[in-house]
C-alpha positions in Angstrom: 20.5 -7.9 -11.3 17.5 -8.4 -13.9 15.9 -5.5 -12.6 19.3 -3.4 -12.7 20.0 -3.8 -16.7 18.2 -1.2 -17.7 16.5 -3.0 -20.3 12.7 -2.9 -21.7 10.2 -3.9 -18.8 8.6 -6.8 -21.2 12.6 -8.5 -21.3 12.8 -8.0 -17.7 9.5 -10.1 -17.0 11.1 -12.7 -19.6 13.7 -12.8 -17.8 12.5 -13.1 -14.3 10.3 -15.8 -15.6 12.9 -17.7 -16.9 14.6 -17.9 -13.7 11.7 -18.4 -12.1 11.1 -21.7 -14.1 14.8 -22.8 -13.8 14.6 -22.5 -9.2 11.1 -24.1 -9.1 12.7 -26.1 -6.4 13.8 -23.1 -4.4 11.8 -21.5 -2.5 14.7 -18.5 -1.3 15.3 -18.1 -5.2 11.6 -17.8 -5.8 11.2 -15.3 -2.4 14.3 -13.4 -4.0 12.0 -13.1 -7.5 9.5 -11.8 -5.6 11.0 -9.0 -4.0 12.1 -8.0 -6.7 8.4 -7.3 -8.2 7.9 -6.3 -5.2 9.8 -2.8 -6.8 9.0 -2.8 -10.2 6.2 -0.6 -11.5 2.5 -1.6 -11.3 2.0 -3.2 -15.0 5.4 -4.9 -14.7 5.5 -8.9 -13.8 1.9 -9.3 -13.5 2.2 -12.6 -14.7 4.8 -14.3 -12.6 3.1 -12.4 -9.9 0.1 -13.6 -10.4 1.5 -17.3 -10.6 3.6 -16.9 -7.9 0.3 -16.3 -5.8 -0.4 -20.3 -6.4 3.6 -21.0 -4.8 3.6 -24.3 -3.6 5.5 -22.6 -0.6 2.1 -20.8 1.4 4.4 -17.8 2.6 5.3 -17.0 -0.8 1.8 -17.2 -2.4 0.6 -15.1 0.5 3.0 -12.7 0.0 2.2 -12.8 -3.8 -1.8 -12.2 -3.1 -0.6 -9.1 -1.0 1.1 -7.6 -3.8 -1.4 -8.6 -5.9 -3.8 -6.8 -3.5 -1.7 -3.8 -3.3 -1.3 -3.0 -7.0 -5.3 -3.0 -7.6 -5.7 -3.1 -11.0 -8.4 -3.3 -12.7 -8.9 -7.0 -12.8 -7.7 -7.8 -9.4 -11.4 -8.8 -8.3 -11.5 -10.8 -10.7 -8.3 -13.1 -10.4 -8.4 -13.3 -7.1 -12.1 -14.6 -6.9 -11.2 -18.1 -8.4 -8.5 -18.3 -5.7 -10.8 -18.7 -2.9 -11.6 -22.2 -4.0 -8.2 -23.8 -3.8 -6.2 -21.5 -1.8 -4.9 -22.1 1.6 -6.6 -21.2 5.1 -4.4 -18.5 5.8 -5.2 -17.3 1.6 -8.8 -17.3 1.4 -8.8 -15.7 5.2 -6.9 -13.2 3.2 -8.6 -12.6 0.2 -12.1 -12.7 1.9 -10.8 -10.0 3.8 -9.8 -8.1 0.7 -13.0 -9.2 -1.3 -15.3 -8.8 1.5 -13.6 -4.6 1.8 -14.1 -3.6 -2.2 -17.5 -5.5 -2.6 -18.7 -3.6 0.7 -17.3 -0.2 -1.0 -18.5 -0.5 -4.3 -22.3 -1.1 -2.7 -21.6 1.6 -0.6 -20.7 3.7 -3.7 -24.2 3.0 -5.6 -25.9 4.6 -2.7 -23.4 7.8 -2.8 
């Protein structure tokens, strides 16, 4: 229903952040949170995104790196790099993958 107000992007995110904080505990709430940031624009909730990405719950914070992944902006590399360390199995599987692909095109670009 945050998403549906119609109000200013920035008190959407304070919103969904706030609820975010209040269902720590519950990890359908938090799911719910993320599917809806799932259809907000780009730039919107890049913050609680990118803590959701460290969810205690592993399905969430994969989910989280994916959308993460799939916005691409243009500090993406850059967040996601320090992940690697502390992530989960599954995660840093993830993230290599996504790492490993943009490092091997950006070299390949130099040479173009």
């Amino acid at each position: 229903w945050i998403a549906a107000t119609g109000l200013d992007p920035d008190a959407q995110d304070a919103r969904l952040e706030r609820v975010a904080a209040l269902c720590s505990a519950d990890a359908v709430a938090r799911a719910r949170i993320l599917r809806t940031l799932f259809d907000r624009p780009r730039d919107a909730g890049q913050k609680l995104l990118r803590t959701l990405t460290k969810d205690q719950d592993e399905r969430l914070a994969r989910m989280a790196v994916r959308e993460v992944v799939r916005r691409g902006t243009s500090d993406t590399e850059s967040f996601l790099l320090p992940l690697i360390n502390d992530a989960p199995e599954s995660i840093r599987r993830l993230l290599a993958r996504t790492v490993g692909r943009t490092g091997f095109e950006t070299y390949w670009e130099r040479f173009d």
